[in-house]
N, C-alpha and C positions, 0 to 999 in steps of 0.2 A: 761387297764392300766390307772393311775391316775395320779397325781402330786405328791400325799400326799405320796405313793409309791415310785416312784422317787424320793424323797426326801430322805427317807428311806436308797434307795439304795444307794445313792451317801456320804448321812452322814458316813455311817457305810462301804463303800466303796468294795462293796460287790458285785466285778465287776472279771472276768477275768485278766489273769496276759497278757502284753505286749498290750497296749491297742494303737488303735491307733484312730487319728480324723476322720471323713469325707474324709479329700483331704489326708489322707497316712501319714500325720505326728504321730508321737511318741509321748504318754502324759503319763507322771506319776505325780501322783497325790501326792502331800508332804503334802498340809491340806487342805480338802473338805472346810474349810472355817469357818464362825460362821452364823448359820440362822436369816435372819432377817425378824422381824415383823413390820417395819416399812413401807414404798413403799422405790418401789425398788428393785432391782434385791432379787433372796432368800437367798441368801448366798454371805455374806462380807469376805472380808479379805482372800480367796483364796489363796492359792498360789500351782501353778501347775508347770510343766518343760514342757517345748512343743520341742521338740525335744531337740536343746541342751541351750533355751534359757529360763532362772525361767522367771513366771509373779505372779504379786500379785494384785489382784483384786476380781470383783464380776464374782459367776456363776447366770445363769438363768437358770430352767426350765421349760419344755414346754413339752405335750403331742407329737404334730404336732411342727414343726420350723416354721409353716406358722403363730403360733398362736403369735408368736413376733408382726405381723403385724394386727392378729383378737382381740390383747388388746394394741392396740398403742403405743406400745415401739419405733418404728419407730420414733414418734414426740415426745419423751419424754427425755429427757435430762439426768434426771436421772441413765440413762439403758448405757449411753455412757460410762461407765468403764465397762463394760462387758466384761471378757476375754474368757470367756467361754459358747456357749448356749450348754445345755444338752436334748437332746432331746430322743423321744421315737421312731418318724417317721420322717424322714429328706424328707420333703415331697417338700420343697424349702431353696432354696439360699438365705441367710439372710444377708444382708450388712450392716455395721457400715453407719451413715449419711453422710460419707467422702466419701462411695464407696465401702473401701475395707473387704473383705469376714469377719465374725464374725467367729472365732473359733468353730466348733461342731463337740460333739459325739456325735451319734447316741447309745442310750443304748442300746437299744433293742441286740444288733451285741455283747455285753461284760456280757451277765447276764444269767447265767443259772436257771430261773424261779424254774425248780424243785428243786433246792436243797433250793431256798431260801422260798418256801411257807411256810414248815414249820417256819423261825423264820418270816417271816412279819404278819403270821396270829396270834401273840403273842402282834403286836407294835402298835395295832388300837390307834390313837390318842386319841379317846373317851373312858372309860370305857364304858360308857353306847351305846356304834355305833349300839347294834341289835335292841335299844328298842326306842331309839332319834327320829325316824318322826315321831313313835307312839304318841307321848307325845302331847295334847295338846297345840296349837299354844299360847295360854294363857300362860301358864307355861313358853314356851320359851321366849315370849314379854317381860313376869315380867322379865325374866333374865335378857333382853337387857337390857331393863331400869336401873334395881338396879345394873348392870359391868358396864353402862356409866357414871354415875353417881359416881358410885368408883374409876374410872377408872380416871375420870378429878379431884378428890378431892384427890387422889394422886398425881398427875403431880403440883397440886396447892400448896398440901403442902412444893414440893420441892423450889417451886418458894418461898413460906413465908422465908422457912432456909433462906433464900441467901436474903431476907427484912429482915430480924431480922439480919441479919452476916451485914450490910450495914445500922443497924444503924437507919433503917425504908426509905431511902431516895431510895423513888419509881422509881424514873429516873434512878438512879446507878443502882438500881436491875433487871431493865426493861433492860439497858444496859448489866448487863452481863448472864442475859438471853439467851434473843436474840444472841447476842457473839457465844455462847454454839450451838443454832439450827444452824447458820451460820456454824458449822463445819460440821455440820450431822452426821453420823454415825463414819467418819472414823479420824474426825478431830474435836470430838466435845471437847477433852480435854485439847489442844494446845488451841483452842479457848478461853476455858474460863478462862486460865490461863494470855494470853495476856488481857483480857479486867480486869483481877483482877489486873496486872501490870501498867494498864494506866486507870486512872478513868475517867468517862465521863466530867468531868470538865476541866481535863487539855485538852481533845481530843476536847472541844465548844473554847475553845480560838482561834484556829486554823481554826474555821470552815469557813471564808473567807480566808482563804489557804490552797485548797485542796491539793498542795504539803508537807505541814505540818503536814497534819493527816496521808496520805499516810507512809510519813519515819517516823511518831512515830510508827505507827503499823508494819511498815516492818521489820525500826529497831530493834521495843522490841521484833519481832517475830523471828531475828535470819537469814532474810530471806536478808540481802544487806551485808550478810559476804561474803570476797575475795573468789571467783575472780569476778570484776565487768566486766559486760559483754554487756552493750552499756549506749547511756548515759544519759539514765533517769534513771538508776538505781546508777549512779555515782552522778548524779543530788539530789535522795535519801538520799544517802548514805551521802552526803556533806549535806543535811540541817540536816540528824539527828545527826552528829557529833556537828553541832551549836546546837540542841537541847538535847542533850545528854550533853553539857557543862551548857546550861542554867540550865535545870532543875536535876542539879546535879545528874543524871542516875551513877550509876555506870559500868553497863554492860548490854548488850542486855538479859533479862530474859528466851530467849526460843533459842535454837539453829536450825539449818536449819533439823536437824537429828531428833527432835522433831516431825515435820512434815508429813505423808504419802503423798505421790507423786506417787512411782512407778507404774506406767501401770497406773493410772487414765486417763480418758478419760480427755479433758479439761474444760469441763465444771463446773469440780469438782477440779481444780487445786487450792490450796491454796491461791496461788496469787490473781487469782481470784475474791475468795470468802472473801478474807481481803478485797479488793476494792469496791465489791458491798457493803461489812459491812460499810466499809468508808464512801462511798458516801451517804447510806441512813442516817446514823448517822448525817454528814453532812447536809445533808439536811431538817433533821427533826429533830430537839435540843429539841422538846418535844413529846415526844412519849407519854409517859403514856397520855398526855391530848390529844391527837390524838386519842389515843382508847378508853378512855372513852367517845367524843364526834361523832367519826364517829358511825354512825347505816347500815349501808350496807356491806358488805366484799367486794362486789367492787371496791365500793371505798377506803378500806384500802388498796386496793392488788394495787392501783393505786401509793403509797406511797411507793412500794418494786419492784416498775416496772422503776424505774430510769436505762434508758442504759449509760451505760460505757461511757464514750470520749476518745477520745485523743489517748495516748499511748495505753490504753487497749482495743481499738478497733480492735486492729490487733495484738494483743500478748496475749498469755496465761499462759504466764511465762517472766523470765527477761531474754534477748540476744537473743529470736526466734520468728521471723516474722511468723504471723498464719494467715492463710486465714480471712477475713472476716466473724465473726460468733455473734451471739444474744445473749448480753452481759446483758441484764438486766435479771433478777430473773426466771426463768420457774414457770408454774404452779405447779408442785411437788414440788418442793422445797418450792414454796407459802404454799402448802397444808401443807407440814411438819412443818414449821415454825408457821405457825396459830395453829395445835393439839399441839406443844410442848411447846409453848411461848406466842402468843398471848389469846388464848384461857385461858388457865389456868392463865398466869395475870390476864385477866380482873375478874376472879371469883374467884382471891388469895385478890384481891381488894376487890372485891362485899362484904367477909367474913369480913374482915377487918373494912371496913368502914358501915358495916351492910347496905348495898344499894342494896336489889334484883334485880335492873331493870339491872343493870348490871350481876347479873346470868344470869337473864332470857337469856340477850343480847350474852351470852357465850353459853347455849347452844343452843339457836337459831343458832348461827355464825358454829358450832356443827353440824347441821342436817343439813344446809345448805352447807358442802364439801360433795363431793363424795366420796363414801365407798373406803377403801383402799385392794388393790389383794396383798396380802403377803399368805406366806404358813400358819401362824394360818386363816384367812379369808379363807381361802381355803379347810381347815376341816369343815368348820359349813357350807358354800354351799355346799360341799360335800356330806350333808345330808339333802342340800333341805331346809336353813334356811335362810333366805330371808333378805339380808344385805342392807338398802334403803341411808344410808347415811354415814360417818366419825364419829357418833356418835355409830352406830352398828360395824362398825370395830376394834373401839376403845373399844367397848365393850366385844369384842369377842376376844381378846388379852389379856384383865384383866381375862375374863372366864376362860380364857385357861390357863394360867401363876399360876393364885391362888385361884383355885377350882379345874379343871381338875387334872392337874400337882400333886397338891398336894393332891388327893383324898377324895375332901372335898365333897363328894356327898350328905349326910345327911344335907347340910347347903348351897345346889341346890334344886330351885324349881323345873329342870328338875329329879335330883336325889329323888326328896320327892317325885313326880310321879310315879315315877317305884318303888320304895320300900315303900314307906306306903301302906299299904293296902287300898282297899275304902271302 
């Protein structure tokens, strides 16, 4: 058994009827979710009934449950909206970072193999899966090469739209970039909507009052509507109504219902993730000339490693006291934010302003993340094809999306292998 399989099975839900978890509870499945290629759990947006109670969130799968702790989900932040691990062999007890038990089935116990050979031996991810290790390592290198290379020269193009929509002004665009990767997957649209409602000019006036930026973003986000629930969010609430007079707002632009919340772990709470926005914002009023002068990703990541104070040191939401938890940026989150915003800026610039050194510096910044384990990254090692950095993952998600997908094999160096003759 595979992942790529399991995957399979759980899409198209091709499981026994009256299923139940591990510990004896009741799961019915309402929607396997949407698969994600980003990092990150494999499947967003979930939503499952666990006896008699809905959740909405991410599944994960795994061969082994042990294999949560053999690719470090355990310390990864990300993996904390998990509602579900889906596993093959329930070989251990998997615990959320708080303690308590992670939700798992066990598939192996809901699938009857034989009736489903026939359609999985129809679904090979690859057209080409009998003939792919055959193929020259040549052939598949040029591939990497020419899908990362496509791959960031699309992400870059979107960042131009949103330069050209903003008039050419680099900071704005950089601003509601960045905004956008701050939602990630499940809140990247709320996101960008609030930073197109508050321009980064009116948000630098404020930036010696970090309670100013806080209730303009809270406010326009919809997120300090009644009922107020202790009193920093009353505190909020009370300077954006002064600022909601000043700058002639008419209405809070985003409402709280806008937002995904339900079953998120907290790490990924909206509130949250407005406030790290804040604070780096705050703290760095020129970004664009920060990444074109930094040369190390260390040191940029030092810039998005600002922890929390104060109030958000111990809340994760408004009115509920949270345990003490690591309030600045995790490394995935880092990693995502650099492949979807940092990265593609600096080489939407490079193009721009005709300056290679800043390509180069883009995809240097490139080869220097760690390769990403999502379920496309998980077809191409599945065949033994040797993924060394964030520059092959990212490659191998463009392969897969718009050649594979679309059976563009004749216009694949791996396709031109198997079918020209020599």
């Amino acid at each position: 058994m595979n992942e790529l399989t399991m995957a399979l099975i759980w899409k198209n839900r091709r499981l026994k009827q009256a299923i139940k978890l591990s510990n004896g509870e009741s799961l019915h499945i309402i929607s396997p979710g949407i698969e994600n290629i980003h990092a990150g759990a494999d499947f967003q947006q979930a939503r499952l009934r666990i006896d008699e109670l809905e959740w909405i969130g991410a599944v994960e799968l795994h061969v082994k449950s042990s294999d949560w702790l053999l690719h470090r989900h355990d310390t990864d932040s990300s993996y904390e909206n998990v509602i579900l691990h889906v596993v093959w062999e329930n070989d251990l007890a998997i615990p959320y970072q708080e303690g308590s038990p992670i939700p798992t089935l066990c598939l192996a116990n809901w699938v009857d193999m034989n009736e489903l050979k026939p359609s999985l031996s129809d679904q090979h991810a690859l057209a080409c899966h009998p003939f792919f290790e055959q193929v020259p390592i040549e052939s598949k290198s040029h591939m990497l090469q020419k899908m990362s290379i496509e791959r960031l020269e699309q992400k870059s193009r979107a960042i131009q739209q949103i330069v050209v929509d903003k008039n050419f002004d680099w900071e704005e665009a950089f601003y509601i970039s960045l905004a956008k990767s701050f939602g990630f997957s499940l809140n990247a649209e709320p996101m960008l909507r609030l930073a197109n409602s508050l321009p980064l000019k009116l948000i630098l006036l404020y930036r010696d009052r970090p309670l100013g930026i806080e209730a303009a973003l809270f406010g326009i986000a919809g997120l300090l509507e009644d009922p107020i629930l202790d009193d920093y969010q009353y505190e909020l609430r009370r300077e954006f109504i002064h600022l909601k007079k000043k700058h002639r707002w008419e209405e809070s632009h985003l409402k709280k219902s806008d937002w995904k919340m339900l079953r998120l772990r907290p790490a990924n709470f909206p509130q949250i993730r407005i406030a790290q926005f804040a604070e780096i914002i705050r703290a760095n009023c020129a970004l664009i000339s920060l990444l074109l002068e930094m040369q190390e990703l260390k040191t940029l990541r030092q810039l998005f490693e600002i922890p929390l104070e104060g109030y958000w040191a111990n809340h994760t939401q408004f009115g509920k006291i949270s345990a003490p938890h690591h309030t600045q940026l995790g490394a995935s989150a880092f990693q995502s934010i650099c492949i979807n915003t940092l990265i593609p800026m600096l080489m939407c610039y490079a193009k721009a302003r005709n300056q290679p050194q800043y390509e180069e510096k883009a995809c240097r910044w490139l080869r220097e993340l760690k390769s990403e384990n999502n379920h496309i990254t998980r077809i191409f090692s599945a065949y033994n094809l040797p993924l060394k950095h964030a520059g092959d993952s990212q490659a191998c998600i463009h392969w897969y999306r718009n050649y594979c997908q679309q059976k563009k094999c004749l216009q694949c160096a791996v396709g031109q292998s198997i079918l020209t003759p020599t």
